[in-house]
Every structure is written in C-alpha cells, then in structure tokens.
C-alpha positions in Angstrom: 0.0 0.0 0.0 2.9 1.8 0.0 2.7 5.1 -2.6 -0.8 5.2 -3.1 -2.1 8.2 -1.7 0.8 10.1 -4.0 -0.7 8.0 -6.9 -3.8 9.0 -6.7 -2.7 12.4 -5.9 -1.4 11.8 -9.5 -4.5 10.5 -11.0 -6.6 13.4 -9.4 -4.3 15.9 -10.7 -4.3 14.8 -14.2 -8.3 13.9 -14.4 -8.2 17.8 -13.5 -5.3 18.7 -16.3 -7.7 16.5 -18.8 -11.3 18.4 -17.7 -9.8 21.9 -17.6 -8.4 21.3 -21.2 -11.8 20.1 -22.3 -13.4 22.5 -21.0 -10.9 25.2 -23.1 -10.8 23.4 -25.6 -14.3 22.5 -26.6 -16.1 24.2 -29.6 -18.5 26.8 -28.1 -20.0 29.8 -30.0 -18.6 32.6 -30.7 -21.8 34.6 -30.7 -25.0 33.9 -28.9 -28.2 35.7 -29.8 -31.2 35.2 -27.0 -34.7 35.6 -28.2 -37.1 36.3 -25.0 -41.0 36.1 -24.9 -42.4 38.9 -26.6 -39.5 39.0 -28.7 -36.9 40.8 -27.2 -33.3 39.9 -28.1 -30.2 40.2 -26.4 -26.2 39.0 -27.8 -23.8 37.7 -25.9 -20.7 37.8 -27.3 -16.5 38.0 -27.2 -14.0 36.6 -24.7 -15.9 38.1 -21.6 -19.0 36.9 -22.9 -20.9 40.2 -22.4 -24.7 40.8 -22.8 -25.8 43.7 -25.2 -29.0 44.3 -26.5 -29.7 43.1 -30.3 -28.2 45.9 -32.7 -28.0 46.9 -36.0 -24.5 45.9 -36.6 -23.5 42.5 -34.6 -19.6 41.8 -35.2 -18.7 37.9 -34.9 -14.9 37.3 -33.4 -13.0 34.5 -33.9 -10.8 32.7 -35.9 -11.4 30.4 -39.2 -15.5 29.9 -39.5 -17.6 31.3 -37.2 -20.4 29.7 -34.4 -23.5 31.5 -34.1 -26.1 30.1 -31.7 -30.1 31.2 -31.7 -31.7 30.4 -28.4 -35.3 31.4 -29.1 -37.7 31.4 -25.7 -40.3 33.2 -28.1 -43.9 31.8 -28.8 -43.5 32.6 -32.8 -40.1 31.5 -35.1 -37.7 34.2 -35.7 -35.3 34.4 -39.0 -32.9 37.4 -37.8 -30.7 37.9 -41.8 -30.2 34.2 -42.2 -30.4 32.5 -39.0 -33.7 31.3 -38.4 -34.6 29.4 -35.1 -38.3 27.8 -34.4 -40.4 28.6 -31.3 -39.5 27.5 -28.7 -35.8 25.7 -29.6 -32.2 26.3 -29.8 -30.4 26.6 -33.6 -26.6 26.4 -34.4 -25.1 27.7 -37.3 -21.4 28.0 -38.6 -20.5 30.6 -41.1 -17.5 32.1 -42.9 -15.9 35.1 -42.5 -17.8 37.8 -44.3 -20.5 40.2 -44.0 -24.4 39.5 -43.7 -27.3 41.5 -44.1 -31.5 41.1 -43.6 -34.6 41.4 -41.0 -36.0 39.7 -38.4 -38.9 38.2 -40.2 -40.9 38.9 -36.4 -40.2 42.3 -36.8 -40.7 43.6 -40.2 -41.1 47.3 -39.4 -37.2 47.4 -37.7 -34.6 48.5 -39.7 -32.4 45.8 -41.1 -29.7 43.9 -39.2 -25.9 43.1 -40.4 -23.8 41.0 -39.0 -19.7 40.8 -39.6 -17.4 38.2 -38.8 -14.1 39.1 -39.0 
C-alpha cells in the first residue's frame, strides 16, 4: 500500500489537467443571440461573454469559420438575416468570414440587421 495516496494524488491531478483542457478546448460559439418572450433579443458575445442588446450591426470574433447560436424562448419562429430558429428551440449555425445582411422576419417594421465576422 505503500505510494498510493501520491498515486492517486497523481490520478486526481491529471483527471483535473484533462477536464480543464476540455473544457478550453471545446467548440463553443462565438456569438449567442437570446430571443425572450415577446421577442426581445439580447447577444452575448466576445471573450468576456458580455450581454448587449440586439443591434444593428453585430460583429462575430474568432478565428477560421464562425459559431452563431439562436436560443429562441419566443412563442412565434424568428429568421434574424439568415439565422432562423423555431419557437420555442435552440439553432446552431457556422459561417465564414464575411458580412451579412437582412430582417428579423418577427419584426418587419425594424430596420435591417448586419452581422460581420471578421
């Protein structure tokens, strides 16, 4: 019995090593747009992940193509430019660097939206 306790001090600290790289490691989005009830919409976006309401102009960081998540809480579907996301459900979409334009199909009377990933 002699060692174990250092061994699976060992073990530990390398199941640790492993999850913490995982957890960097593993393909997130880069931008998050929220849909509430009633159709309010919010992005969360960039290393810090701050919360902004939906804009005009939503710029997409990152590096090669792009991950752009649609979490819609809303009781209708909502298309914001090209992303569309049904009632009620979650849609993920990976694009390529470039620059976007079009309307929330919810909201016809706003002014359009454009979104650039860089």
């Amino acid at each position: 019995m002699h060692g174990t306790p250092q061994r699976t001090g060992v073990i530990l600290g390398i199941l640790a090593l492993a999850m913490t790289a995982a957890w960097l490691l593993w393909p997130r989005a880069n931008t998050i747009i929220h849909i509430a009830r009633g159709g309010l919409a919010t992005v969360r976006s960039g290393p810090l992940r701050t919360t902004s309401p939906l804009g005009d102009t939503i710029t997409i960081g990152g590096s090669g193509w792009r991950r752009v998540q649609l979490v819609n809480e809303d009781t209708m579907p909502h298309q914001i430019a090209m992303f569309r996301v049904p009632k009620g459900e979650t849609s993920s979409y990976r694009i390529p660097p470039g620059v976007y334009g079009g309307m929330c199909t919810a909201h016809p009377t706003q002014r359009g939206i454009t979104f650039i990933a860089r």
